[in-house]
LUMVO-175364 format. One record per residue (C-alpha): x, y, z. Coordinates in steps of 0.2 Angstrom, whole numbers, padded with zeros to 4 digits, always signed. Layout:
N
XYZ
...
END
This chain:
393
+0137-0135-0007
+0137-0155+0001
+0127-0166+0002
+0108-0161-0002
+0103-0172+0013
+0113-0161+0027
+0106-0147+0032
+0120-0140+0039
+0126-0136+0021
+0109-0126+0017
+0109-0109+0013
+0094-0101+0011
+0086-0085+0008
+0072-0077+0001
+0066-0082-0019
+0083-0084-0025
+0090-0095-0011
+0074-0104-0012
+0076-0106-0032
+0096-0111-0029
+0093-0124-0018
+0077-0131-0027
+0087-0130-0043
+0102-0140-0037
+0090-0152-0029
+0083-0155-0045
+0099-0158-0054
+0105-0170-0042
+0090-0179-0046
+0091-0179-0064
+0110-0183-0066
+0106-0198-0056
+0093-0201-0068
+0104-0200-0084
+0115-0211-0077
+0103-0225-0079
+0101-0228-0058
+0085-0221-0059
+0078-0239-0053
+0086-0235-0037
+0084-0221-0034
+0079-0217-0016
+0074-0195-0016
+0083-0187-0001
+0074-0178+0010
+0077-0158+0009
+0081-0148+0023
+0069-0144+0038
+0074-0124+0031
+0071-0127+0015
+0055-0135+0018
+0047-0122+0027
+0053-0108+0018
+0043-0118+0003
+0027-0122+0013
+0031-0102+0018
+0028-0095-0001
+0010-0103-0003
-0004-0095-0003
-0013-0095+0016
-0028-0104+0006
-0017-0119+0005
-0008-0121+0022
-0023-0129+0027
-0024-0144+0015
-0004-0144+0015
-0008-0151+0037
-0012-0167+0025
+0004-0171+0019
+0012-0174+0035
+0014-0175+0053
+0026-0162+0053
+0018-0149+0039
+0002-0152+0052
+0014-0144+0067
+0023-0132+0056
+0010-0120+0054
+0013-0114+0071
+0031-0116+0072
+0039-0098+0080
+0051-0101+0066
+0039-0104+0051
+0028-0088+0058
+0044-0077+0056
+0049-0081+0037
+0028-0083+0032
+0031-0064+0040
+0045-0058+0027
+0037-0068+0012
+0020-0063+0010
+0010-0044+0014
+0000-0040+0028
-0015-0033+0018
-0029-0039+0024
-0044-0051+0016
-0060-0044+0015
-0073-0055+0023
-0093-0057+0017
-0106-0064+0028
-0123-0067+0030
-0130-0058+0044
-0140-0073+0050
-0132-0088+0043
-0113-0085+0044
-0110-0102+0053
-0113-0107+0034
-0113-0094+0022
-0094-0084+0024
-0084-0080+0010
-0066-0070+0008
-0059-0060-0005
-0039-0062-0006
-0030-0048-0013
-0014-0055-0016
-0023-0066-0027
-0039-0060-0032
-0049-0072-0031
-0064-0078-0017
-0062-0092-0004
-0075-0100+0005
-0071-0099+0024
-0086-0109+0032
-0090-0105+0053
-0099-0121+0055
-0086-0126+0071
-0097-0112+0080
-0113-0117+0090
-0127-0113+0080
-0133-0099+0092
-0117-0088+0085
-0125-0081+0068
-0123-0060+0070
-0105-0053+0066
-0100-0039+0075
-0084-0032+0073
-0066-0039+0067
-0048-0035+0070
-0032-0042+0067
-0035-0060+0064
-0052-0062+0076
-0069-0058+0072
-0080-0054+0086
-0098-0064+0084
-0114-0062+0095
-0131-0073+0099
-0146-0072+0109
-0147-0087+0121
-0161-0090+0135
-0165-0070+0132
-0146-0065+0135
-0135-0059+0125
-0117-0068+0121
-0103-0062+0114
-0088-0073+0104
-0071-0072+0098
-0067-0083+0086
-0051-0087+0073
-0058-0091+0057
-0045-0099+0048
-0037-0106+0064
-0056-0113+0070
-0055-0108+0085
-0067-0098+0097
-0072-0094+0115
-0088-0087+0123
-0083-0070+0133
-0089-0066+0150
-0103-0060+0153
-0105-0040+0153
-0106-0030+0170
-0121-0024+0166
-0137-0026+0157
-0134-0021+0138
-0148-0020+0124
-0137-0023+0107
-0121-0012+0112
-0112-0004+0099
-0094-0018+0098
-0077-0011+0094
-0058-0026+0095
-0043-0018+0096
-0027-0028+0093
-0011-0025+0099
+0001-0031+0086
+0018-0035+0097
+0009-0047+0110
-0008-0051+0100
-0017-0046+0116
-0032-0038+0114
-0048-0027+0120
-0065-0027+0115
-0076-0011+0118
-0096-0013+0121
-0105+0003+0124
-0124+0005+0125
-0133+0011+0114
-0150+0017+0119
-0147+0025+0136
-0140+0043+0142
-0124+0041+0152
-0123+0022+0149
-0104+0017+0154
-0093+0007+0146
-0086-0007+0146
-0069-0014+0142
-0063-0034+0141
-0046-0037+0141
-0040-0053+0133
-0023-0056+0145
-0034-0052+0163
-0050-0062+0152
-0063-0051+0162
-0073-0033+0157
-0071-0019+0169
-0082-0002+0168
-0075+0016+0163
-0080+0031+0156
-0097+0035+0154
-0105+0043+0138
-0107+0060+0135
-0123+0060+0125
-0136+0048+0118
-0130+0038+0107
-0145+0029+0096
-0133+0021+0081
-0116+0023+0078
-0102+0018+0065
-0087+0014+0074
-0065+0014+0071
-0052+0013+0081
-0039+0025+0075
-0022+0031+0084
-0027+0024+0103
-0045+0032+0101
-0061+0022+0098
-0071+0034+0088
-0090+0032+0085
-0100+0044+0071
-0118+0046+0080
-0134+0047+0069
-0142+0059+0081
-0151+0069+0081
-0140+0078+0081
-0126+0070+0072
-0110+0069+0081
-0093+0061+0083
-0087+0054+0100
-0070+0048+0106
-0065+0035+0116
-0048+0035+0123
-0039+0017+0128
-0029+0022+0138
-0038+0037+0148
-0057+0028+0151
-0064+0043+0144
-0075+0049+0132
-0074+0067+0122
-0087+0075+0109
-0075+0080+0095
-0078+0098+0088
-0083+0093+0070
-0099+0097+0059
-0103+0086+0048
-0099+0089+0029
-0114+0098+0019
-0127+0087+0010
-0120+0071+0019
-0135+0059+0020
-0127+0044+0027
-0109+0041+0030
-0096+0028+0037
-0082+0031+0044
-0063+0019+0046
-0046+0018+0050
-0033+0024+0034
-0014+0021+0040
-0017+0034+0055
-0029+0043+0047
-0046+0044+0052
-0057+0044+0035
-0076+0048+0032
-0084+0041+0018
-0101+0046+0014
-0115+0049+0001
-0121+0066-0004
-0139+0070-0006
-0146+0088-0014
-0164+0092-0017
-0171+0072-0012
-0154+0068-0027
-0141+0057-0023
-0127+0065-0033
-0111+0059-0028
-0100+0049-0014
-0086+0058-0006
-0072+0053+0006
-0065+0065+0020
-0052+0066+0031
-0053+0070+0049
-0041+0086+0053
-0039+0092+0071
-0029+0106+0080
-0031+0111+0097
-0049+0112+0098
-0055+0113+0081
-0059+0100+0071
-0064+0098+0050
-0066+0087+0036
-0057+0088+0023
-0064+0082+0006
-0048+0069+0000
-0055+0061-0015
-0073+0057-0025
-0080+0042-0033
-0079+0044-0052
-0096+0047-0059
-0095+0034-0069
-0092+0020-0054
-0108+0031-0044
-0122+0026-0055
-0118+0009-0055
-0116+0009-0038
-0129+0020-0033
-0142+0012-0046
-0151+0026-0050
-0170+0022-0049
-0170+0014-0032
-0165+0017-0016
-0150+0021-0011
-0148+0007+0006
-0134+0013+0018
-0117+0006+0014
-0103-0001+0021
-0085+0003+0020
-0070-0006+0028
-0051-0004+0025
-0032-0013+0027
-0018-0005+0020
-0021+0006+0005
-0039-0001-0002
-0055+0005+0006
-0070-0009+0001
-0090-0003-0001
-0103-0012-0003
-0121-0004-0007
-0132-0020+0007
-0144-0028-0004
-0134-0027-0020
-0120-0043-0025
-0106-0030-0032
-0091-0025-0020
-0079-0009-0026
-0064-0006-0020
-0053+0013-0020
-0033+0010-0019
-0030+0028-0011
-0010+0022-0012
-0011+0026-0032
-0009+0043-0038
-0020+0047-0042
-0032+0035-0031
-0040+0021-0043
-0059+0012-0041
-0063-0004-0048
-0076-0019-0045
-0068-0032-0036
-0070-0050-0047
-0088-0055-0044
-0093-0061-0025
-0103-0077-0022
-0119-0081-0025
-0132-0076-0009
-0151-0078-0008
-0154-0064+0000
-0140-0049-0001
-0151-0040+0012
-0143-0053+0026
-0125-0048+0021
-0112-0038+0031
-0095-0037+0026
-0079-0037+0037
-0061-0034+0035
-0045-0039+0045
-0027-0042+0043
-0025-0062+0043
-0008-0065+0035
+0002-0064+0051
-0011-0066+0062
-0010-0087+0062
-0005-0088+0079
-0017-0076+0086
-0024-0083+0103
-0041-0080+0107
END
């Protein structure tokens, strides 16, 4: 093995290389120590490799108060090298972020699966104007605010603290409906604003590498309120009408499409978002002024027909807690990463979360969310930021 202070000497790779070299470390150490030198003993300093594949294995929660420890775990965190084995160690799935709608500079909170378990991400490095959330993707969340009777949008990094105010928009939009998409080899990215109260209103597109929005494809229906997902190259927005309808934006074409789907029977309100490929509807069913169950669907299409397919329910048992029977039944909110699917009934504390990866699909309550004034104020958001700490805005 050598000497524990070359590095040249170091093998290391993955847990158990981790665990060899931290275990030889140690018994160098103690050895010295038996011999009765322990007086003197001056603790070599580990390997640059070895180093980082340790500071790789914690939680992202602690890289942050890790920048404390020394000049170089402070540059570390954005070392190419460290990035590629944080990479291998640790999953992509994504947190789940909470927010208060109008206080998020101060009130934002993160849900880690890997350790399930809440983490308080405070906003407060944005200007105070920057208090509605919008959309998220990747490791960037899109925030908006009112200034001088304009609107502004923001791209900001959250764990990174980072932001930037976008351009201004081409033209003249009243509270567009906001859509980030993410490409995950060069972290470049493009951010759809579409208007929401106007027949025919175009589109707009900003792209992150020209840093500039440009006009496409005009609408091809009102479109009052929509629910939006990106899904396979196609920006898909589920109108509330009337009539109901889902439209498609393609990326790469500038160029909208109705898609040939009716909506499920019974649906009273529904949400729709990306599934590995997949587009997934999951909505609320409502018979004879009953709310009687939620159900999630998945978008099949062939040629020029379209369908949703019912793919699973919520237990029964999980639907009256969630739906509270005896009181309203406010529009939820559903986000996904990876296998989970989060929702969230606005005005109640409790989050719920379906694994559809498990056969069959399992539901439980996530550990319980932090404390809020008002629940009505809260949005949820949910986007990969494992590998995303080098994201540039």
């Amino acid at each position: 093995m050598g000497n524990i202070g070359s590095t040249s000497t170091w093998i290391v790779g993955g847990p158990v290389g981790l665990g060899l070299a931290a275990y030889m470390y140690d018994n160098r150490i103690r050895n010295r120590v038996r011999s009765g030198d322990n007086l003197k003993i001056r603790i070599p300093e580990l390997p640059e490799e070895v180093v980082d594949r340790i500071q790789a294995y914690l939680p992202v929660s602690s890289y942050f108060r890790s920048r404390t420890v020394s000049r170089r775990w402070r540059t570390t965190l954005f070392v190419p090298n460290f990035l590629e084995i944080r990479t291998e160690v640790h999953s992509k799935e994504a947190w789940l972020f909470i927010l208060s709608y109008r206080r998020c500079r101060n009130w934002s909170f993160a849900y880690d699966p890997a350790f399930d378990r809440w983490h308080k991400i405070p906003l407060s490095f944005l200007p105070p104007d920057f208090m509605y959330p919008t959309a998220a993707a990747g490791g960037l969340l899109c925030i908006r605010a009112y200034m001088d009777g304009d609107q502004v949008l923001s791209v900001c990094n959250p764990l990174l603290k980072l932001w930037k105010a976008l351009p201004a928009w081409l033209e003249d939009r009243i509270d567009p409906v906001i859509g980030i998409d993410i490409n995950p080899l060069t972290q470049e990215y493009k951010i759809v604003a579409v208007g929401s109260y106007e027949s025919g209103a175009t589109t707009e597109v900003y792209d992150s590498r020209m840093n500039c929005w440009s006009v496409t494809g005009k609408l091809p229906r009102k479109m009052s309120f929509a629910r939006s997902a990106f899904c396979n190259g196609f920006f898909y927005c589920l109108t509330s009408g009337p009539p109901d309808a889902l439209l498609a934006y393609s990326m790469e074409g500038g160029v909208w499409r109705v898609v040939p789907v009716s909506r499920p029977s019974f649906l009273w309100y529904g949400d729709i978002v990306e599934y590995l490929g997949r587009l997934l509807l999951v909505g609320a069913l409502r018979i004879d002024q009953s709310f009687e169950g939620v159900r999630i669907w998945e978008l099949r299409e062939s040629d020029s027909v379209a369908e949703w397919e019912e793919v699973e329910t919520m237990p029964d048992r999980l639907f009256k807690d969630f739906y509270r029977k005896g009181k309203m039944f406010y529009s939820f909110q559903c986000v996904g990463s990876g296998n989970s699917l989060y929702l969230h009934v606005k005005k109640t504390p409790r989050v719920l979360v379906c694994n559809l990866g498990s056969r069959p699909p399992t539901w439980r309550w996530l550990p319980n969310s932090p404390t809020c004034a008002d629940w009505s104020e809260v949005s949820i958001w949910g986007f990969c930021i494992n590998p995303r700490m080098s994201v540039s805005i």
